[in-house]
PDB file of N, CA, C and O in Angstrom, chain B, residues numbered from 101:
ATOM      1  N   UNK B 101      36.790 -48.110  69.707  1.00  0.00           N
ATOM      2  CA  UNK B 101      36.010 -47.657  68.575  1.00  0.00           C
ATOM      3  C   UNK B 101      35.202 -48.857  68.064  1.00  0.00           C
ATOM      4  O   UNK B 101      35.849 -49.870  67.795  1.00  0.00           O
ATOM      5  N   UNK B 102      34.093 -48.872  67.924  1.00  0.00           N
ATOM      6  CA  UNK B 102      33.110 -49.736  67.368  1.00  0.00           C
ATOM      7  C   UNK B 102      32.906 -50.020  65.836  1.00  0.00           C
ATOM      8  O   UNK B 102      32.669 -49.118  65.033  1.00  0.00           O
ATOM      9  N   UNK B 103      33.002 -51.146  65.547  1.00  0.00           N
ATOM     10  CA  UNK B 103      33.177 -51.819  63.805  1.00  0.00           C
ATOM     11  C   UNK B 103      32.900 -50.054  62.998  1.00  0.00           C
ATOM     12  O   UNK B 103      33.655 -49.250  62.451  1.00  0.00           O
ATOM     13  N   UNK B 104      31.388 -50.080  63.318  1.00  0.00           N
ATOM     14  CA  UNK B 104      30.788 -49.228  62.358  1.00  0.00           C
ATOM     15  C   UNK B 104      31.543 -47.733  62.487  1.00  0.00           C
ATOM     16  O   UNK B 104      31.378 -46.955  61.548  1.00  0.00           O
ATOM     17  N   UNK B 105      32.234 -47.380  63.444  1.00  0.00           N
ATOM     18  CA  UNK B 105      33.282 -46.295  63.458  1.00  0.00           C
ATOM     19  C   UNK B 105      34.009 -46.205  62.621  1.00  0.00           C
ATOM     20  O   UNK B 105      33.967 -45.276  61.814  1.00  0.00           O
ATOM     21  N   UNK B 106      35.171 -47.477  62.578  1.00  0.00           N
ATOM     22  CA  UNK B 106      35.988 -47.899  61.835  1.00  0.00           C
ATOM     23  C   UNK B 106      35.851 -48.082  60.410  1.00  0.00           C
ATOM     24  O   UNK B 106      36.744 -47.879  59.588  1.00  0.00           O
ATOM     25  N   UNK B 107      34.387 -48.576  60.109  1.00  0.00           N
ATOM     26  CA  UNK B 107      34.059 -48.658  58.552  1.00  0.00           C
ATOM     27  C   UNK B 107      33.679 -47.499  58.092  1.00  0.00           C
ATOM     28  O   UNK B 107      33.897 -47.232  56.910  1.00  0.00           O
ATOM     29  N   UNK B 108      32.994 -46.521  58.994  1.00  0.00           N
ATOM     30  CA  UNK B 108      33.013 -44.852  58.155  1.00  0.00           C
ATOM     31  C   UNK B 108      34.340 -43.818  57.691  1.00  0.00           C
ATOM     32  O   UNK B 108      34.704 -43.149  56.724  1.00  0.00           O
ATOM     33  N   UNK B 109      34.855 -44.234  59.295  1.00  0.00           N
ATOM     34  CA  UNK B 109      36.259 -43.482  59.037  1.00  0.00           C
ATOM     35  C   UNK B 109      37.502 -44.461  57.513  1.00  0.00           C
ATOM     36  O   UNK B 109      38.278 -43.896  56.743  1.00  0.00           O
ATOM     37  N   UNK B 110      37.337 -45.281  57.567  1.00  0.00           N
ATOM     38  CA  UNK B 110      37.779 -46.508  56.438  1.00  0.00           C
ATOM     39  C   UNK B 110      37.353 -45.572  54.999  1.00  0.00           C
ATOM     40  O   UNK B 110      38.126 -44.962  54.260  1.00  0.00           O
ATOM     41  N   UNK B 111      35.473 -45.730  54.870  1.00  0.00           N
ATOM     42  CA  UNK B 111      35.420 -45.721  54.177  1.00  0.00           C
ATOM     43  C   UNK B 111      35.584 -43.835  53.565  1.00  0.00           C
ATOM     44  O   UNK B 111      35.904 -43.496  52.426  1.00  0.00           O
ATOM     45  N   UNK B 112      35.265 -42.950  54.680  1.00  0.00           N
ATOM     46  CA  UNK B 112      35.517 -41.440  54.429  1.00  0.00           C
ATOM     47  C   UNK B 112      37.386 -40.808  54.229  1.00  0.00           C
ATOM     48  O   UNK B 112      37.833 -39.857  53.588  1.00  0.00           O
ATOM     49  N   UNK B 113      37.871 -41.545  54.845  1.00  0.00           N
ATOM     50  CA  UNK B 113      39.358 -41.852  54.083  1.00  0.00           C
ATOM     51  C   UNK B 113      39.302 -41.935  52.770  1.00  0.00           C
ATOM     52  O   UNK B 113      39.555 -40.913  52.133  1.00  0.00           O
ATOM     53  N   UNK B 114      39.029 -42.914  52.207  1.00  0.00           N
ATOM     54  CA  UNK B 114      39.630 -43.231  50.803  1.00  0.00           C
ATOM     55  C   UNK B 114      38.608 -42.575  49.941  1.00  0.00           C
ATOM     56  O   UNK B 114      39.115 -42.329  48.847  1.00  0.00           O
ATOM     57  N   UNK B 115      37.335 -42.186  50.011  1.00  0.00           N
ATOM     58  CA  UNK B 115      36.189 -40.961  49.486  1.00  0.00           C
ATOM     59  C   UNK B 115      37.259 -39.958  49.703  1.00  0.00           C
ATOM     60  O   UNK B 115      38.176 -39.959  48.883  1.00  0.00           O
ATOM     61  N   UNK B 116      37.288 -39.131  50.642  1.00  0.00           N
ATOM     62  CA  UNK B 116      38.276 -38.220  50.212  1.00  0.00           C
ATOM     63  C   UNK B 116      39.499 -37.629  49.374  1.00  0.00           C
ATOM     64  O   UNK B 116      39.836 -36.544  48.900  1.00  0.00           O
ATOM     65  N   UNK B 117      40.082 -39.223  49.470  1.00  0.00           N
ATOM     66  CA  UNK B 117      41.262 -39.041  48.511  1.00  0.00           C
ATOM     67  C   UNK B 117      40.894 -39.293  46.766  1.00  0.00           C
ATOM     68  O   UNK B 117      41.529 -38.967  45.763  1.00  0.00           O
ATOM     69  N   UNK B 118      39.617 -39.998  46.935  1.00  0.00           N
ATOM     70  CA  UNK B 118      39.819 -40.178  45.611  1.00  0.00           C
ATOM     71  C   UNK B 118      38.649 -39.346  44.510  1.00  0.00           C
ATOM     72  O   UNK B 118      38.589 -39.341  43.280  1.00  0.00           O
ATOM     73  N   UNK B 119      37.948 -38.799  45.368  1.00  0.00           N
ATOM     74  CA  UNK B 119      36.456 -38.065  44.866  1.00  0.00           C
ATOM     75  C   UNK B 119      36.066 -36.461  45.643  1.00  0.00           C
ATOM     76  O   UNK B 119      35.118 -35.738  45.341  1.00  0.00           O
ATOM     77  N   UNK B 120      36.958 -36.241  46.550  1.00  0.00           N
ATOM     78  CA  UNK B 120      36.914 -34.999  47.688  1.00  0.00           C
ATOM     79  C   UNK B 120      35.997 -33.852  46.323  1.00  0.00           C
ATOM     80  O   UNK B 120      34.791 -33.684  46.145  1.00  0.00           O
ATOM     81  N   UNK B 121      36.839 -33.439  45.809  1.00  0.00           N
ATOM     82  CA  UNK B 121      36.032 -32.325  44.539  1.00  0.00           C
ATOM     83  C   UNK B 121      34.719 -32.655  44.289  1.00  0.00           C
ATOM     84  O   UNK B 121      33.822 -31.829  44.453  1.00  0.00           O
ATOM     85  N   UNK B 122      34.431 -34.231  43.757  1.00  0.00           N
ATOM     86  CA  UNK B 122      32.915 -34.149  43.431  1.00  0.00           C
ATOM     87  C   UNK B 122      32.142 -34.187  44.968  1.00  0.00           C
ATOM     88  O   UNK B 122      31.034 -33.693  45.178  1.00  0.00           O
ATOM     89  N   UNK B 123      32.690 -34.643  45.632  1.00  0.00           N
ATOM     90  CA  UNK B 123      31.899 -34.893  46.658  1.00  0.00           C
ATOM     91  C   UNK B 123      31.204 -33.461  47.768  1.00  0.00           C
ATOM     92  O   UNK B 123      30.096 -33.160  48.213  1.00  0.00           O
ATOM     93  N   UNK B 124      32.246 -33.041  47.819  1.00  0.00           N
ATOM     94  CA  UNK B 124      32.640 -31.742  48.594  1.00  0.00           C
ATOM     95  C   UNK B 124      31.276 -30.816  49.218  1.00  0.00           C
ATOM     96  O   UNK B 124      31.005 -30.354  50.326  1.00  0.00           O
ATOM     97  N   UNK B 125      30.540 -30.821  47.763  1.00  0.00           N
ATOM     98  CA  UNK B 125      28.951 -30.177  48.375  1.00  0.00           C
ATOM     99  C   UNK B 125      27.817 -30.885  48.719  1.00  0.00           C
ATOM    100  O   UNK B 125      26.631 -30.556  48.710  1.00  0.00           O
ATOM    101  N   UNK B 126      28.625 -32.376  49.162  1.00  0.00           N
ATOM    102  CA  UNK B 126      27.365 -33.162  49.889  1.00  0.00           C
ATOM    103  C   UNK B 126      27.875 -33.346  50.744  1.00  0.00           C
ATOM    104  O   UNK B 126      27.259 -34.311  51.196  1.00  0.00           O
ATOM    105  N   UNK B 127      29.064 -33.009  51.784  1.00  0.00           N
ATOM    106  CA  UNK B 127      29.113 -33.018  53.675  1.00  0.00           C
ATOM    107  C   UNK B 127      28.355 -32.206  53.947  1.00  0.00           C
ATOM    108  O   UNK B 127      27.729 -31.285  53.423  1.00  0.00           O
ATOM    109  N   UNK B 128      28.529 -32.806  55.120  1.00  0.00           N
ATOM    110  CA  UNK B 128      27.755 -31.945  56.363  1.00  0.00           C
ATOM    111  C   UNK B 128      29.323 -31.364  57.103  1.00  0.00           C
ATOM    112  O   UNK B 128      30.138 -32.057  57.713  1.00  0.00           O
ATOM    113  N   UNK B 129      29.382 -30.160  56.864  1.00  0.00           N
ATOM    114  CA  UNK B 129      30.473 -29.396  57.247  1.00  0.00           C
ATOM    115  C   UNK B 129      31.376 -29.872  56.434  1.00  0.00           C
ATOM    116  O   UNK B 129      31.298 -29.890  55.205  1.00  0.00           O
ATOM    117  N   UNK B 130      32.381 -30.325  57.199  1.00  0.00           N
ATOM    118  CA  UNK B 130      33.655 -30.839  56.905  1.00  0.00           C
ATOM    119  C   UNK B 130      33.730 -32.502  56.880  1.00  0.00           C
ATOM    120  O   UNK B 130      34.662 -33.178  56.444  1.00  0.00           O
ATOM    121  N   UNK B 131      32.541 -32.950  57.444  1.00  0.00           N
ATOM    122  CA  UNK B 131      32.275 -34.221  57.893  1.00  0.00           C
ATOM    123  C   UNK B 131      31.873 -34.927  56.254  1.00  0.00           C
ATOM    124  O   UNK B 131      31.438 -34.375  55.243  1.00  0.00           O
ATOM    125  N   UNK B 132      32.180 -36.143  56.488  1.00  0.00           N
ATOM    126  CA  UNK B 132      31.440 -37.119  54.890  1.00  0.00           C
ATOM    127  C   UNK B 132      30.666 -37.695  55.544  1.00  0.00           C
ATOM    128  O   UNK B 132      29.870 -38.119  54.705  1.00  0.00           O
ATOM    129  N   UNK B 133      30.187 -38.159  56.925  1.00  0.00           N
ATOM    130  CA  UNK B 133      28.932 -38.787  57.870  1.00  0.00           C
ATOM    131  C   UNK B 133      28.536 -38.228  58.207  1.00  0.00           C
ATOM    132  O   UNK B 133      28.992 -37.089  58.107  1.00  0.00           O
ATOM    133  N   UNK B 134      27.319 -38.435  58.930  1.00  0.00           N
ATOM    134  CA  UNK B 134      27.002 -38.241  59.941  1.00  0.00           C
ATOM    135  C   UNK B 134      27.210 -38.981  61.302  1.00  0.00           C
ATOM    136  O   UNK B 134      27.684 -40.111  61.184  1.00  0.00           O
ATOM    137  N   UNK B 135      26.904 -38.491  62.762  1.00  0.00           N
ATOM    138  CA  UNK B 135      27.180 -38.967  63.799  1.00  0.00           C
ATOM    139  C   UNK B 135      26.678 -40.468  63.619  1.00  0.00           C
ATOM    140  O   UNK B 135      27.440 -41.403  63.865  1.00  0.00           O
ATOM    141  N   UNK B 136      25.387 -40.667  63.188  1.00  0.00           N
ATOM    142  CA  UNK B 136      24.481 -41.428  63.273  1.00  0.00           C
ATOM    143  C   UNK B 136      24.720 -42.785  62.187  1.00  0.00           C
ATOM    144  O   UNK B 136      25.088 -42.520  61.042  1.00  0.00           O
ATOM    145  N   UNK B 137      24.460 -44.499  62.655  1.00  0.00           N
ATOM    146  CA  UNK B 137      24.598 -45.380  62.078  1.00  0.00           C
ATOM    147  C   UNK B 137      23.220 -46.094  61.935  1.00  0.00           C
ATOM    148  O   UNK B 137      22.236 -45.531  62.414  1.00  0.00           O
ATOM    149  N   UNK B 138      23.069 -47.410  61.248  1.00  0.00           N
ATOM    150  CA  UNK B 138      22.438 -47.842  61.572  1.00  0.00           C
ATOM    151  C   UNK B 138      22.661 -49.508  61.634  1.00  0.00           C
ATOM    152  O   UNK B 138      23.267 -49.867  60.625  1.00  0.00           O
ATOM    153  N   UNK B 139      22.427 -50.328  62.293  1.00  0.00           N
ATOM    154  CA  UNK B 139      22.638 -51.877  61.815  1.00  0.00           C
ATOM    155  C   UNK B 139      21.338 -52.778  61.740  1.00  0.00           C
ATOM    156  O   UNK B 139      20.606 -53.040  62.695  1.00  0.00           O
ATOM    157  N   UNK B 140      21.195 -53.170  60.539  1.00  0.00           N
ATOM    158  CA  UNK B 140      19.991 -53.988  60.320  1.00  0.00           C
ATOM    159  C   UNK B 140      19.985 -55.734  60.053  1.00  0.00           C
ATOM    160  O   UNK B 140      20.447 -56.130  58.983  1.00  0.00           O
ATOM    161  N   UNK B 141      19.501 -56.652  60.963  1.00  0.00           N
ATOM    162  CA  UNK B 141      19.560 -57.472  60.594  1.00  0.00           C
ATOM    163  C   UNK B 141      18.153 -58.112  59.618  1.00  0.00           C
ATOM    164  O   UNK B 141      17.052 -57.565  59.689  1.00  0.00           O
ATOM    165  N   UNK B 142      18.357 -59.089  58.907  1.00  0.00           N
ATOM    166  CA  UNK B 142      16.545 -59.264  58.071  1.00  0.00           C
ATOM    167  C   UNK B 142      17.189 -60.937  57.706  1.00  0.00           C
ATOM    168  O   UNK B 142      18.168 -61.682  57.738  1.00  0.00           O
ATOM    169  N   UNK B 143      15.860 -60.791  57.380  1.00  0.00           N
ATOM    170  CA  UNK B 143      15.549 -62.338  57.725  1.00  0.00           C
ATOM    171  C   UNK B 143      15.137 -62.940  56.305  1.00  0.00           C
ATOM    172  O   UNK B 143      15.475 -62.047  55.527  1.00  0.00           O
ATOM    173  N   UNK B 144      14.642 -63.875  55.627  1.00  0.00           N
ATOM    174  CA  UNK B 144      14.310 -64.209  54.333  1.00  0.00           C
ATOM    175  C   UNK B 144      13.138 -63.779  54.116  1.00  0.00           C
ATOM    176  O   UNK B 144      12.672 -63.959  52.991  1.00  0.00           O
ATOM    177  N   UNK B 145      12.357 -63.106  55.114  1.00  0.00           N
ATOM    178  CA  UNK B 145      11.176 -62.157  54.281  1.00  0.00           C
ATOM    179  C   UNK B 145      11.659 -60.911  53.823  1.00  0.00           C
ATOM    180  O   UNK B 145      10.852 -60.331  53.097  1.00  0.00           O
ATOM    181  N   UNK B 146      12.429 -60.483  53.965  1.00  0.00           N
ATOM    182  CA  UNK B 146      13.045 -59.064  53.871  1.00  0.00           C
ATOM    183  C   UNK B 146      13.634 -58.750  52.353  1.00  0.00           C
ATOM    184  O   UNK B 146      14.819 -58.927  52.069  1.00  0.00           O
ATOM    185  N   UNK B 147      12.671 -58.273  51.447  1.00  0.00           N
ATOM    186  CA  UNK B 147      13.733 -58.247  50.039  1.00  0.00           C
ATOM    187  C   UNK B 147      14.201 -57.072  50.039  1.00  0.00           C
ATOM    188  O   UNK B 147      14.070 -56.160  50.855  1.00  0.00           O
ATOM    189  N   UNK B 148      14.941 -57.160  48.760  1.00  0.00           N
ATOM    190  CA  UNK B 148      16.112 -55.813  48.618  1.00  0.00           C
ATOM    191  C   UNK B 148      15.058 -54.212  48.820  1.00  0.00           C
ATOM    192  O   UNK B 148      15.207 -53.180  49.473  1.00  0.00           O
ATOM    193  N   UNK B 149      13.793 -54.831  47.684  1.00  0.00           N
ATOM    194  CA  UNK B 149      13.052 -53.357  48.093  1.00  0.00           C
ATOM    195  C   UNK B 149      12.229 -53.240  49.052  1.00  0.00           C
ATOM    196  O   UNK B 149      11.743 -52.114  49.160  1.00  0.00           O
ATOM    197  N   UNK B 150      11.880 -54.052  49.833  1.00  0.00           N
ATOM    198  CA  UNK B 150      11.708 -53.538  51.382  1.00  0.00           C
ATOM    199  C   UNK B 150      12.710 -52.821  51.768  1.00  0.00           C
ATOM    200  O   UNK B 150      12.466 -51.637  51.998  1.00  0.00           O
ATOM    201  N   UNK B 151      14.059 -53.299  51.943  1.00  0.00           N
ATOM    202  CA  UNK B 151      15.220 -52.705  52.279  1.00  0.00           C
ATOM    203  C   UNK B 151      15.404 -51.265  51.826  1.00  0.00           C
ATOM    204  O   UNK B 151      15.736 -50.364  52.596  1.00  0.00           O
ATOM    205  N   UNK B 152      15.185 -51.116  50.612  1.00  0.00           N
ATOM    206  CA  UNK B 152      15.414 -50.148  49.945  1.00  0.00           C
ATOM    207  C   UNK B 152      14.690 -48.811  50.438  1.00  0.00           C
ATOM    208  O   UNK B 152      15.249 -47.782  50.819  1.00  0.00           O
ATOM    209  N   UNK B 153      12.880 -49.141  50.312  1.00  0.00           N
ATOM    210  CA  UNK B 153      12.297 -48.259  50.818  1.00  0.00           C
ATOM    211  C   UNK B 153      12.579 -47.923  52.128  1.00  0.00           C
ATOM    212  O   UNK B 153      12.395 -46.743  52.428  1.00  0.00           O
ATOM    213  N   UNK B 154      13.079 -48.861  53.186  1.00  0.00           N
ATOM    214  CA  UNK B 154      12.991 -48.377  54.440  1.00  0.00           C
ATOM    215  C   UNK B 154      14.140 -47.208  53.970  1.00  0.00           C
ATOM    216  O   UNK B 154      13.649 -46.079  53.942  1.00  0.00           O
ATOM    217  N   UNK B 155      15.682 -47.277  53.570  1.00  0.00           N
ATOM    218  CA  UNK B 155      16.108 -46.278  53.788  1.00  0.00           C
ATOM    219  C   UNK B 155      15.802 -45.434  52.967  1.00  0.00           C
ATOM    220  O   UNK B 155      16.360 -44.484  53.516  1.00  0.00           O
ATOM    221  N   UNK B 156      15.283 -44.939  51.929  1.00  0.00           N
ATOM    222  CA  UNK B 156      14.676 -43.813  51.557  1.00  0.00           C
ATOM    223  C   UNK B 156      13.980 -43.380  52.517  1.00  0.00           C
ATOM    224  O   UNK B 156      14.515 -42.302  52.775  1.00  0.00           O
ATOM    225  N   UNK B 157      12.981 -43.542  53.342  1.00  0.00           N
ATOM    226  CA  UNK B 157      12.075 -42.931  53.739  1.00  0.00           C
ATOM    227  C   UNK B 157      12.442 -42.568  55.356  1.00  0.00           C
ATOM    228  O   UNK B 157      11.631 -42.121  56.167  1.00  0.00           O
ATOM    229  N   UNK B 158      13.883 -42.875  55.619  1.00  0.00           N
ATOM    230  CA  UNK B 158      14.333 -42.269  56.979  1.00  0.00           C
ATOM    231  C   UNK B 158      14.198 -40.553  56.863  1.00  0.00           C
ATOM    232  O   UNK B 158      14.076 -39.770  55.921  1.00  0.00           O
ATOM    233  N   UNK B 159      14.258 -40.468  57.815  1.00  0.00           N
ATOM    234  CA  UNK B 159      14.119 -39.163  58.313  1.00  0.00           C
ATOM    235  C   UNK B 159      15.538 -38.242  58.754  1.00  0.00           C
ATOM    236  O   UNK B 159      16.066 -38.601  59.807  1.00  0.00           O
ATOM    237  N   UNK B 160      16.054 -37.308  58.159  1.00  0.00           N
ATOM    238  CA  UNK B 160      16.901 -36.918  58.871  1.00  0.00           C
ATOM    239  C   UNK B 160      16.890 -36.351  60.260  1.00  0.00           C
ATOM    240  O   UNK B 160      15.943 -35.679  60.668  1.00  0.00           O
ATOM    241  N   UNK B 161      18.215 -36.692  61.162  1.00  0.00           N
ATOM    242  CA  UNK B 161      17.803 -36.401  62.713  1.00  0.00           C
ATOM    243  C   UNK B 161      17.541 -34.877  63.177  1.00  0.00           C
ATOM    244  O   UNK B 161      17.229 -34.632  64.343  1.00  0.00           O
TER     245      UNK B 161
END
């Protein structure tokens, strides 16, 4: 299993136990992820709202 596996399932574990009710009508099914990750590395041109906008403006798959 690959880091970023481990840190969804990590982090959709303890979301569940501690927020499942509020959360509940934002899965996708039964799921708290999606399949899909992403890893970004940036460099000292890269500020937070560059960062920011890029993920707003992803696209769902």
């Amino acid at each position: 299993m690959c880091l970023s596996n481990k840190l969804k399932t990590i982090s959709s574990l303890k979301n569940r136990q501690e927020f499942f009710n509020q959360n509940r009508r934002m899965l996708w099914g039964k799921r708290f992820w999606t399949k899909s990750y992403c890893v970004i590395s940036v460099g000292d041109g890269a500020t937070t709202a560059i960062i920011e906008r890029y993920i707003k403006n992803q696209r769902p798959n």
